[in-house]
C-alpha positions in Angstrom: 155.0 137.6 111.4 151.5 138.3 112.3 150.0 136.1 114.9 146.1 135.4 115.3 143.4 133.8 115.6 141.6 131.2 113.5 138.7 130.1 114.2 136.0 127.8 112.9 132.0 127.9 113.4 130.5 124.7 114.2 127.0 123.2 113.0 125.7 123.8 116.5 126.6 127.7 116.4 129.5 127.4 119.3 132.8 128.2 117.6 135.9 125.9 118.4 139.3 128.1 119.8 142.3 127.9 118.0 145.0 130.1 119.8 147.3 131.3 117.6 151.3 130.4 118.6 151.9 132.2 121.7 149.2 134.4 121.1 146.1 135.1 123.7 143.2 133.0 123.8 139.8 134.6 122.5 136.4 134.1 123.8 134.6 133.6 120.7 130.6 132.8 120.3 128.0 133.0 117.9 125.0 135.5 118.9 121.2 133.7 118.2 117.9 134.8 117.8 118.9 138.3 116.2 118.4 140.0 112.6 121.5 140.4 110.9 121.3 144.0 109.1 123.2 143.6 105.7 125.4 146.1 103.2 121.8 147.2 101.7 120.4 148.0 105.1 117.8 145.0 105.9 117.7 142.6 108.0 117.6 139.4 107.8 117.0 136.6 110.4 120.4 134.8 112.0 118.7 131.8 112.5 118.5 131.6 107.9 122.2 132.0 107.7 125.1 129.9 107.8 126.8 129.8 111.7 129.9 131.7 109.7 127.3 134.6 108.5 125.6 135.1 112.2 127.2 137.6 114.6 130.0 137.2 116.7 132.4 138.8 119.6 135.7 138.3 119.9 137.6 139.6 122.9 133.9 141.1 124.0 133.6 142.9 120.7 130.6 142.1 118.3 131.5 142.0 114.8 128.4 141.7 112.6 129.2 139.8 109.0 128.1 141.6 105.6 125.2 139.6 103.9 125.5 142.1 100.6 129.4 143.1 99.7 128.2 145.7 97.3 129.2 148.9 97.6 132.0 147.9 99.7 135.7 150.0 99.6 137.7 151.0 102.4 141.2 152.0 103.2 143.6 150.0 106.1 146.5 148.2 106.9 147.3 145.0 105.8 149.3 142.1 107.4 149.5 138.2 106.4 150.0 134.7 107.6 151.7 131.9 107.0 153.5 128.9 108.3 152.1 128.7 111.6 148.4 128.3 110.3 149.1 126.3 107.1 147.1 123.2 107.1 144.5 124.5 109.3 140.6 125.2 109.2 139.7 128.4 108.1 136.5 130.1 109.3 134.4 128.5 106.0 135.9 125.0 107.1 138.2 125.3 104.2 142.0 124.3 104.8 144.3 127.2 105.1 146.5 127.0 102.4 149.1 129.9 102.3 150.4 129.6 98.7 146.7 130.4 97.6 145.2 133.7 97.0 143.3 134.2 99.7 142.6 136.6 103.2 140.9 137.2 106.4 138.4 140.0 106.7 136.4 140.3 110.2 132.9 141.1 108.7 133.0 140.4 104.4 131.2 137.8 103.4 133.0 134.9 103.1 133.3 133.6 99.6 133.7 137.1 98.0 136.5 138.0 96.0 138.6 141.5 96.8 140.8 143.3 94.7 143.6 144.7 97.2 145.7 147.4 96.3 149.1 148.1 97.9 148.8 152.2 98.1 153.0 152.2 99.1 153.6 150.6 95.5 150.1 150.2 94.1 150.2 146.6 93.5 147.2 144.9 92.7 145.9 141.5 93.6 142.7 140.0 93.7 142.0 137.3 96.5 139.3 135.6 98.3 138.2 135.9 101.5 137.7 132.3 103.3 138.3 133.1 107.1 137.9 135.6 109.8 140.4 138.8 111.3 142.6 139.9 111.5 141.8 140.7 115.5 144.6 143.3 116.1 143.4 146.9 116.5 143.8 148.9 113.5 144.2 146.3 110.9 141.7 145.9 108.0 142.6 142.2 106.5 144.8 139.7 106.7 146.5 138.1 103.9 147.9 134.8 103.3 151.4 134.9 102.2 150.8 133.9 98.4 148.6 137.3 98.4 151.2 139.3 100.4 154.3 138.2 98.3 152.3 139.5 95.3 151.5 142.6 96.9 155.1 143.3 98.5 153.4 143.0 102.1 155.7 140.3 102.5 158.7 142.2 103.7 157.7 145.0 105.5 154.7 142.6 107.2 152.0 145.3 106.8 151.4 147.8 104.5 148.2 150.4 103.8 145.9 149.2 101.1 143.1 149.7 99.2 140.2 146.6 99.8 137.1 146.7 97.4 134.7 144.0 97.0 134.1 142.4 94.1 131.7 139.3 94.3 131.4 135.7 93.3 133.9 135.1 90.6 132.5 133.3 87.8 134.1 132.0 84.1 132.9 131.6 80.6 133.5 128.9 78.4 136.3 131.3 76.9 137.9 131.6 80.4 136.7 135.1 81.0 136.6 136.2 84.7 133.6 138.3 85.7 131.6 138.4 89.0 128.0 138.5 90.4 126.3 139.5 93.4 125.9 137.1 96.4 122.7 135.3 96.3 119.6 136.9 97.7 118.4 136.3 101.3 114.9 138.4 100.4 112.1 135.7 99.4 111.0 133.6 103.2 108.1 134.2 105.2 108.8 136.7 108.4 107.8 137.8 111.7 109.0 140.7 113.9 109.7 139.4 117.3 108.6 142.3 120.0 110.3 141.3 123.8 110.9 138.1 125.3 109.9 137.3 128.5 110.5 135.1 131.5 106.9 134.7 132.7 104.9 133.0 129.8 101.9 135.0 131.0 103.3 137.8 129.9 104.1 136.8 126.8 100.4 135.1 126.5 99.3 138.7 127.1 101.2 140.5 124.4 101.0 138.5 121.8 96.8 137.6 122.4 96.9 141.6 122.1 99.2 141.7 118.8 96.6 139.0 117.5 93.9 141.0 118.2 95.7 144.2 116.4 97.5 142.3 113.3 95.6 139.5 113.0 99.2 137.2 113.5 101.1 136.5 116.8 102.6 133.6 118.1 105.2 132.7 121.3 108.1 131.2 121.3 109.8 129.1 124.2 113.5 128.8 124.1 116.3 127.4 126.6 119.0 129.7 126.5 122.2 128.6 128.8 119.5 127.0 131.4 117.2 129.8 131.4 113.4 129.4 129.5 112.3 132.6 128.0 109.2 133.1 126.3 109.4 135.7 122.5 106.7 137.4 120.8 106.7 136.8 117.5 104.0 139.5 115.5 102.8 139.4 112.2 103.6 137.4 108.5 105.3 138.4 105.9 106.7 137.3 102.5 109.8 139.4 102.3 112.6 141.3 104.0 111.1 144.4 102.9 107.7 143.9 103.9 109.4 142.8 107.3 111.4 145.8 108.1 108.3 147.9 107.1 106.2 146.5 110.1 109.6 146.5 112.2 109.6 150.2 111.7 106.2 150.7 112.5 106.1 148.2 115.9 109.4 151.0 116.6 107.2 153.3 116.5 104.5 151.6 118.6 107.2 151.2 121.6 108.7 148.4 121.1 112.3 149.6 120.3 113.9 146.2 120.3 112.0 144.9 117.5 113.6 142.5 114.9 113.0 140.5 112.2 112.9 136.5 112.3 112.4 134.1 109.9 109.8 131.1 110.8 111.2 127.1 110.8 
């Protein structure tokens, strides 16, 4: 059977380790303070989304979590869990259950359904990704044993499938299935935060001259692990798009690490 790792995201943006049976133990932290760039190519601000939707690393690589599933089909190898995880927290904070239709997927939103096609039989099967992995190399998702039964992963333990996103599932009063986008992260008021620095007169500096350019600057002091750093936070804007426009242009200006960040 597939072993690996669950893991859950605290409130506090530090995710709890649960070592799989016998398995390694992964280093596993939410990144803050970034823009998380989405399916549709914006960004939006980490500190908007849910600690489960921020970035992560695992084993000292990043994976970055889809805000927008649309659009979304690719082509891998499937494997499933079982036993050794039932009863446990998923990534979401669900419990694992492994007689429900459900997966693992290291960057799909969590919450969107997937059809998953078995290309070695072409068995179909649509589930619902609720936790994060599979963290083996060369392995797309990770089923729970419900789904892989259905698809005949079962047996062989992986298989190559097809994964393609299809959204929120929803039902009519008839009992129709259908299903919707994700909700929209567009609609906030924005900055694009320039550098950070260690000496607040620096920072002072910078942003006095963004104020003076843009008419909007601001700094921002953060403790991050014992250290105080001071970020330049530029302009204010009402969407995403009007954000990554400016982003684009303060690129252009020099300032290569430029983001987008939402204010409080």
């Amino acid at each position: 059977m597939m072993k690996r790792m669950i893991f859950r995201l605290l409130s506090g943006g530090i995710l709890l380790l649960l070592a799989a049976c016998g398995g390694p133990r992964y280093d596993v932290r939410v990144l803050h303070g970034e823009s998380v760039r989405g399916a549709t190519g914006r960004n939006v601000p980490a500190r908007e989304l849910k600690p489960y939707q921020r970035p992560y690393t695992v084993n000292g690589v990043r994976y970055d979590p889809l805000l927008d599933h649309r659009g979304y089909v690719e082509e891998g190898v499937a494997s499933w869990y079982g036993a050794d995880f039932h009863g446990f927290k998923t990534s979401n904070g669900e419990i694992y259950d492994m007689h429900a239709m459900t997966a693992a997927h290291k960057t799909l939103p969590l919450g969107v359904f997937v059809k998953v096609r078995n290309l070695s039989n072409n068995r179909e099967a649509v589930v619902r990704v609720n936790d994060r992995g599979p963290f083996v190399k060369g392995r797309l998702i990770d089923l729970s044993y419900a789904a892989a039964h259905a698809l005949g992963v079962a047996g062989p333990g992986t298989a190559p499938v097809r994964v393609e996103a299809l959204g929120t599932q929803v039902r009519d009063a008839r009992g129709q299935v259908s299903y919707q986008p994700l909700p929209s992260y567009d609609i906030g008021s924005y900055a694009v935060q320039l550098a950070a620095f260690s000496l607040p007169e620096n920072a002072q500096r910078l942003a006095a001259e963004m104020k003076t350019q843009i008419g909007a600057a601001d700094v921002r002091e953060e403790l991050i692990n014992g250290k105080r750093f001071y970020r330049v936070r530029a302009g204010r804007y009402r969407t995403i798009e009007e954000a990554e426009t400016a982003r684009i242009h303060f690129e252009q200006m020099n300032y290569p690490g430029a983001f987008i960040v939402a204010f409080e």
